[in-house]
Structures are given as structure tokens and as C-alpha cells.
N, C-alpha and C positions, 0 to 999 in steps of 0.2 A: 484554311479549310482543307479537308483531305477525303477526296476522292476516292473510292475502294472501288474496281472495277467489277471483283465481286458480287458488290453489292447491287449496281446497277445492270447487270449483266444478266445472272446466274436466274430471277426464275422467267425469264422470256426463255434460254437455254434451256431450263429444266424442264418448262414445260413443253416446247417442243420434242427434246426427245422422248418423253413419256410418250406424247402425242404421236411418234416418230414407230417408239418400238407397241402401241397398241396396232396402229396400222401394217406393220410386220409381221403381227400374232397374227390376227384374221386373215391376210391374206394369204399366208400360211396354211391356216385350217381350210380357207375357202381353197385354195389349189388342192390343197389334198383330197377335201371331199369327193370332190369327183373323178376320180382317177378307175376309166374303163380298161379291160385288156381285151384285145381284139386276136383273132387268128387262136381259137381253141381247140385245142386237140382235146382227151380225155384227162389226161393226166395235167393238164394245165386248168381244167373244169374245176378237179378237185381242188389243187390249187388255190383257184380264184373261190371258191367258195370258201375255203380257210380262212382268206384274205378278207373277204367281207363280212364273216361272221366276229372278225378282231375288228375290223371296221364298224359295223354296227353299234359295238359299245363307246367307241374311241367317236361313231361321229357326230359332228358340231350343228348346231342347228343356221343352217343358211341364213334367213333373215335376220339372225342376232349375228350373227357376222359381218351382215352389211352394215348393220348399226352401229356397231365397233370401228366400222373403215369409218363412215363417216365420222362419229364420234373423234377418233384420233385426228382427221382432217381440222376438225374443228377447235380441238384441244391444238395442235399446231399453228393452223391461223390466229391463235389470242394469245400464242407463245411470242408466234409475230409481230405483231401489235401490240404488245409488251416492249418486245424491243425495239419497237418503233419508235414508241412513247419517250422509251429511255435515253435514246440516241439524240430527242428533240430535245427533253429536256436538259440534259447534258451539257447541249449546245449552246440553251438559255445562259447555265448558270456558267458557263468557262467562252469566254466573249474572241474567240477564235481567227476575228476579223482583225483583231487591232495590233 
């Protein structure tokens, strides 16, 4: 019988990092989003208004963000739980004790 750690391994892995770099994205955009500058003189007015009119088009709607963190959370916990499964199984079938 031949084991391929690949095989057993790879999509609990896979799907946690999918899982991993979705919650990466959002909270990415979620930091960005809200990004104030405080202490404005005039010439930093102008500035910050540049900045939020590139902003405006660039930004991310919040609540689909949160639902992306989660989502990715959840997509990682059943990554987990994959390789939970895998690890038990594993165990069944190569008899470790003897």
C-alpha cells in the first residue's frame, strides 16, 4: 500500500490558504477604507480631497467585506477539519501502536 502525503494532505492545505489569503483581501480593503487625515491645513485640504475622489472609485463596499472575513474564516475552519479527518484517518489505516 502506498501512502502519498500529497494526497492526504494537500486540500485541507489548500483550502485553508485560499481561506487564509480571502481574509487577507478584506481586511485589507476594510483597513484601507477608512483611512482619515486629521490636522489640515489648506494645501493638505486639497490634497485629501484628491485622495478621496481616487478613493471614491477604488472603494469596497463594507458589509461585503465582513462577509468575505467571515467567509474566508469558515472556508479555513473546513480546511481544518479536512485535516482533522485526514490525520484520523491516517491513523486508522497505519496501526502506529504496534
Amino acid at each position: 500500500m502506498q501512502i502519498s502525503m500529497n494526497n492526504t494532505l494537500y486540500p485541507g492545505l489548500s483550502a485553508m490558504q485560499v481561506g487564509l489569503d480571502r481574509v487577507d483581501q478584506a481586511a485589507s480593503q476594510i483597513a484601507s477604507s477608512g483611512i482619515e487625515v486629521s490636522g489640515r491645513s489648506q494645501s493638505s485640504d486639497f490634497q485629501l480631497e484628491n485622495l478621496r475622489s481616487v478613493d471614491r472609485s477604488q472603494r469596497s463596499d463594507l458589509p461585503a467585506n465582513i462577509v468575505e472575513l467571515e467567509a474566508g474564516k469558515e472556508q479555513i475552519m473546513a480546511g481544518l477539519a479536512s485535516q482533522r479527518a485526514s490525520n484520523e484517518a491516517l491513523g486508522t489505516l497505519i496501526d502506529t501502536y504496534a
